[in-house]
C-alpha positions in Angstrom: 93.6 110.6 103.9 95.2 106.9 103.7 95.0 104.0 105.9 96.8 102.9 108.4 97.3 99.3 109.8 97.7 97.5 113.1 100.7 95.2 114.0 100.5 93.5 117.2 103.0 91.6 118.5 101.1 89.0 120.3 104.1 87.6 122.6 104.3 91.3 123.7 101.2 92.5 124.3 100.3 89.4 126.6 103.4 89.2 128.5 102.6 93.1 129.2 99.0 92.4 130.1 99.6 89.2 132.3 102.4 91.3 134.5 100.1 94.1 134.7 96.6 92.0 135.6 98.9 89.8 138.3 100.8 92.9 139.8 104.3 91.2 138.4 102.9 88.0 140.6 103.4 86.3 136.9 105.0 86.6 133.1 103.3 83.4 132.0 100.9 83.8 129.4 99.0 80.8 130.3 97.7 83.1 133.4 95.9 85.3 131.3 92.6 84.0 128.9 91.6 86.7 126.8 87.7 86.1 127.0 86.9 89.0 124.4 88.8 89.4 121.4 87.0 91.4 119.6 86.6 93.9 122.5 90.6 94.3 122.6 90.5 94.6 119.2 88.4 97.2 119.2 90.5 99.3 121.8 94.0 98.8 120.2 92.3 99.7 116.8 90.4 103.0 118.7 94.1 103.7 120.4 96.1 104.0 117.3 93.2 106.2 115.1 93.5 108.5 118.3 97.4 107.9 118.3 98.1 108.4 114.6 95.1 111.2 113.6 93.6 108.5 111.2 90.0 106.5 111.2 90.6 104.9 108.3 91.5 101.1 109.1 93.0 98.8 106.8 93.4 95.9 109.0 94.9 94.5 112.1 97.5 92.1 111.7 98.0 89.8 114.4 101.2 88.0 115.2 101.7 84.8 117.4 103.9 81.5 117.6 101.5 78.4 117.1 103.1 74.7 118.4 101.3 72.4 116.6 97.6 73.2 115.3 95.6 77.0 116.6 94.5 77.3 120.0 91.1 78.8 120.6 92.1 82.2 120.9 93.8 82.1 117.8 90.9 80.7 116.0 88.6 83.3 117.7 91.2 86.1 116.4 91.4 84.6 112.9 87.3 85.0 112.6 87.0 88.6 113.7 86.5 90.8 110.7 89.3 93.1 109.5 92.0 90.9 111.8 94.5 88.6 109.8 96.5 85.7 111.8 100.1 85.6 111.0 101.4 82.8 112.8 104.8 82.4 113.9 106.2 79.2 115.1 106.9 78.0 119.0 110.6 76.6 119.8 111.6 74.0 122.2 112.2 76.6 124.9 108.6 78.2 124.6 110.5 81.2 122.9 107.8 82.2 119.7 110.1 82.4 116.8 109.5 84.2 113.1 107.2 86.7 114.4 109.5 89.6 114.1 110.6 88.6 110.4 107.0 88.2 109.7 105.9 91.8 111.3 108.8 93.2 109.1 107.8 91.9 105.8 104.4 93.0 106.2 105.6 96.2 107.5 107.7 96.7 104.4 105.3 94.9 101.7 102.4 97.5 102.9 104.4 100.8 102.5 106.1 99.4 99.2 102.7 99.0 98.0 101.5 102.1 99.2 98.6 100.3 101.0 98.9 102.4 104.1 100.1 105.8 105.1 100.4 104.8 108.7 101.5 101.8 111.0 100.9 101.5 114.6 103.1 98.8 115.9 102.4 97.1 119.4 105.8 95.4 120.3 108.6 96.2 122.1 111.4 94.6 120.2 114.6 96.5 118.6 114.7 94.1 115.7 112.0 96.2 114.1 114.0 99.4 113.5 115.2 98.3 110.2 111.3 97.9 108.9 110.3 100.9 111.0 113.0 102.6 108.8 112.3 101.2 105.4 108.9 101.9 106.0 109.4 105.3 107.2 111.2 106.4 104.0 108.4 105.3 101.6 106.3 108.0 103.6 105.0 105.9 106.4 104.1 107.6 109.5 104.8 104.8 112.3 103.9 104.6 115.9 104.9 102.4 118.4 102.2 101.3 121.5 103.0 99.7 124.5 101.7 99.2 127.6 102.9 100.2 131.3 101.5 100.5 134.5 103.6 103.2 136.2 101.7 102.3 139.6 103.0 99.1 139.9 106.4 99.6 138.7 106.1 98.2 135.4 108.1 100.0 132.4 106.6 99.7 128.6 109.5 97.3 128.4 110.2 98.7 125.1 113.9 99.1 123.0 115.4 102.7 123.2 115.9 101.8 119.3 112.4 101.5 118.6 111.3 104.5 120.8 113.7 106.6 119.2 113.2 105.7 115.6 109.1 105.9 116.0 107.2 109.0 114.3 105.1 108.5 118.2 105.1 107.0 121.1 
């Protein structure tokens, strides 16, 4: 059996989290601190072995627009063991740019390289489908996570693109 690899789309993942800790009272990331790292870590890594059928972990890539220099939580992230930073850049408008292009070249580079036989992708964004795709037809198996909370009305927030071209869900 191969490994498999964790792409987290950082921008995703805490706007999801903050909307479900607040009840949708807020979508502003500065609302939520993540006070463990490694304990998330260690969930999203446990979700997609359970998700994809495989324990064997290459790494978790995370991916994040910086402004100027790291914050705290990214230099917490970039010390855990097994967990790469990739950062992206922040615009003028607070909009985190490069990450997708970033998430995509890893995506492909790992599968050409045949580094992994599986990908579990936490992100919601349709601009992935193309390295979903590429990835998928040098044999990767791909899963896209997301998060919901179904109780309070919010959706995984995810493109029908990217649901429909995942191996799971």
């Amino acid at each position: 059996m191969g490994r498999f690899a964790v792409l987290i789309d950082a921008g995703y993942l805490l706007s999801q989290s903050v909307q479900i800790l607040s009840k949708q009272q807020s979508k502003s990331r500065k609302d939520l601190q993540l006070t463990d790292p490694q304990g998330l870590i260690t969930r999203i890594v446990q979700h997609a072995a359970e998700t994809l059928g495989n324990p064997q972990l290459l790494r978790v890539y995370w991916y994040d627009g910086v402004s100027h220099k790291l914050t705290a939580e990214h230099e917490a992230l970039s010390l855990l063991p097994d967990v790469q930073f990739r950062p992206g850049t922040i615009s003028k408008s607070g909009q985190q740019k490069g990450v997708d292009s970033k998430i995509m070249a890893d995506l492909i580079e790992l599968s050409a390289n045949q580094a992994i036989t599986d990908a579990a992708l936490l992100t919601g964004d349709g601009d992935l489908v193309v390295g979903i795709d590429l990835a998928q037809r040098r044999g990767v198996r791909v899963a896209v996570l997301g998060l919901e909370d179904t109780a309070i009305g919010l959706s995984h927030n995810q493109s029908f693109e990217v649901v429909c071209v995942a191996d799971r869900i």
